[in-house]
C-alpha positions as CSV (number, residue, x, y, z in Angstrom):
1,X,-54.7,-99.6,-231.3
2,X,-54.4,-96.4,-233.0
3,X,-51.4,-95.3,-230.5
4,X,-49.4,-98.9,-231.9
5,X,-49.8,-97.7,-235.6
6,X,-48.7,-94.6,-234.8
7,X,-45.4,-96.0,-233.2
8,X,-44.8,-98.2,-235.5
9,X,-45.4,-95.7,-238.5
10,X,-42.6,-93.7,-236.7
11,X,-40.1,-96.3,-236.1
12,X,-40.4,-97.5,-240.0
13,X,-40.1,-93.2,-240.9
14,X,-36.7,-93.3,-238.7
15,X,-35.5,-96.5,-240.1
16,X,-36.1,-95.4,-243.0
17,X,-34.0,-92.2,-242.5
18,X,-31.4,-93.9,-240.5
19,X,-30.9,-96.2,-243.8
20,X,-30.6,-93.6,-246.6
21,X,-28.3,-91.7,-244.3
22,X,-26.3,-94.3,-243.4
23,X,-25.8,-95.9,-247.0
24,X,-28.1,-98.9,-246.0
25,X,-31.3,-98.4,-247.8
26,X,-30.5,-99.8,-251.2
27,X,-28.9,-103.1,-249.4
28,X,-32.1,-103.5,-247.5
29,X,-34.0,-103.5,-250.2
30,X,-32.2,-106.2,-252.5
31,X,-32.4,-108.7,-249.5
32,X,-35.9,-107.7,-249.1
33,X,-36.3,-109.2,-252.8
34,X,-36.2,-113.0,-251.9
35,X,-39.4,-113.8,-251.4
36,X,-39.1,-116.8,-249.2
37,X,-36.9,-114.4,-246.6
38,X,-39.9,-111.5,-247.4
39,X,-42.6,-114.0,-246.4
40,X,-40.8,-114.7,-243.1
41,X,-40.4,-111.4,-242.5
42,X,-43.9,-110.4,-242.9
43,X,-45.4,-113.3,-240.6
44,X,-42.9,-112.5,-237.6
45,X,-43.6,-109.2,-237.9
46,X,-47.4,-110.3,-238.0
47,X,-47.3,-112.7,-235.0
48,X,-44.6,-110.9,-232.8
49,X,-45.8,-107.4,-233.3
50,X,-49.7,-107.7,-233.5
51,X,-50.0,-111.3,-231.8
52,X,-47.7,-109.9,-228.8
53,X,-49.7,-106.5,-228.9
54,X,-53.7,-108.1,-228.5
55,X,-51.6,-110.6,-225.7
56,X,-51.0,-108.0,-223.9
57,X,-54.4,-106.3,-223.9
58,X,-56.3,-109.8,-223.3
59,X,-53.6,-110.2,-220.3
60,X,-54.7,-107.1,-219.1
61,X,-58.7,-107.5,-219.5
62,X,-58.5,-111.0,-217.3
63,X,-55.8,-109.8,-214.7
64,X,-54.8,-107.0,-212.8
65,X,-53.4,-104.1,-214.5
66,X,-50.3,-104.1,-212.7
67,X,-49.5,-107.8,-212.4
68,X,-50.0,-107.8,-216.5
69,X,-47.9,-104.9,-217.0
70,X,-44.9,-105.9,-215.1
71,X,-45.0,-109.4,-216.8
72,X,-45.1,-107.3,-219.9
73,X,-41.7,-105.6,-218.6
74,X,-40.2,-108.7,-217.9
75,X,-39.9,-109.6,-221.7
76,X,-35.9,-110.0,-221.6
77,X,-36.3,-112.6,-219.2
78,X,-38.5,-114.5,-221.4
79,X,-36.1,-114.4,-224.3
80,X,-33.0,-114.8,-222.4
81,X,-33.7,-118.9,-222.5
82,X,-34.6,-118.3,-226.0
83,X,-31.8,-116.6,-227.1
84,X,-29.4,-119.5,-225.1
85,X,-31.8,-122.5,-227.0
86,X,-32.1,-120.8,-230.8
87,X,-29.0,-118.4,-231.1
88,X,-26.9,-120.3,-229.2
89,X,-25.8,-117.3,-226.8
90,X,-23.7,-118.2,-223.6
91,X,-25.9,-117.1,-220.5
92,X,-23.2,-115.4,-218.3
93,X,-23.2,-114.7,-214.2
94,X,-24.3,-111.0,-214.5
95,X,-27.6,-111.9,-216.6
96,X,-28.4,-115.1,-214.2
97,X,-28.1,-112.5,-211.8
98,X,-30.0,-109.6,-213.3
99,X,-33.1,-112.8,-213.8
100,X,-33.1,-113.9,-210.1
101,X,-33.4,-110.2,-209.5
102,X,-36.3,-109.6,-211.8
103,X,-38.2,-112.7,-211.0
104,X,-37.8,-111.7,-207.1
105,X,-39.1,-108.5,-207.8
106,X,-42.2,-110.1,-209.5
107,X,-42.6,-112.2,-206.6
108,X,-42.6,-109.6,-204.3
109,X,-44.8,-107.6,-206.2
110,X,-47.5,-110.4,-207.0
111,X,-47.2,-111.4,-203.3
112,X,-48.2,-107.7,-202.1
């Protein structure tokens, strides 16, 4: 748990960085004033971040390590429909593809 505070803590401090380098930081911060888009922002970053972190660890107290962690890996896969459903992004041949690839490699791997 402490490792995932630590990560996070640095990703913010480089954010952080990459915004007052870049110009950003003062832009980020006016949007960050709405309060209706702030309290969004604070529960996705509560359920996606923490809820997908203890996820993760209960998949991997009832299954086997390795089964758990390469479901873990195959995240992108997961969103891919989402993306197509909620963002309205075209699924193109090279990412159907890249899928059938990753899900045959599961297969394989859970089959072994």
């Amino acid at each position: 748990m402490q490792e995932t505070c630590v990560r996070m803590l640095v990703g913010a401090l480089g954010l952080a960085l990459y915004g007052l380098f870049a110009g950003k930081l003062r832009a980020w911060f006016s949007e960050g004033r709405d309060a209706r888009l702030a309290g969004s922002f604070l529960f996705a970053v509560c359920v996606v971040t923490f809820g997908g972190f203890w996820l993760s660890l209960l998949a991997i107290k009832h299954v086997d390590v390795a089964i758990a962690t390469t479901l873990n890996s195959m995240e992108p896969v997961f969103v891919l429909p989402l993306a197509a459903i909620f963002l309205k992004e075209k699924i193109r041949l090279p990412q159907v593809i890249g899928t059938l690839a990753a899900l045959a490699g599961v297969i394989v791997l859970c089959n072994a």
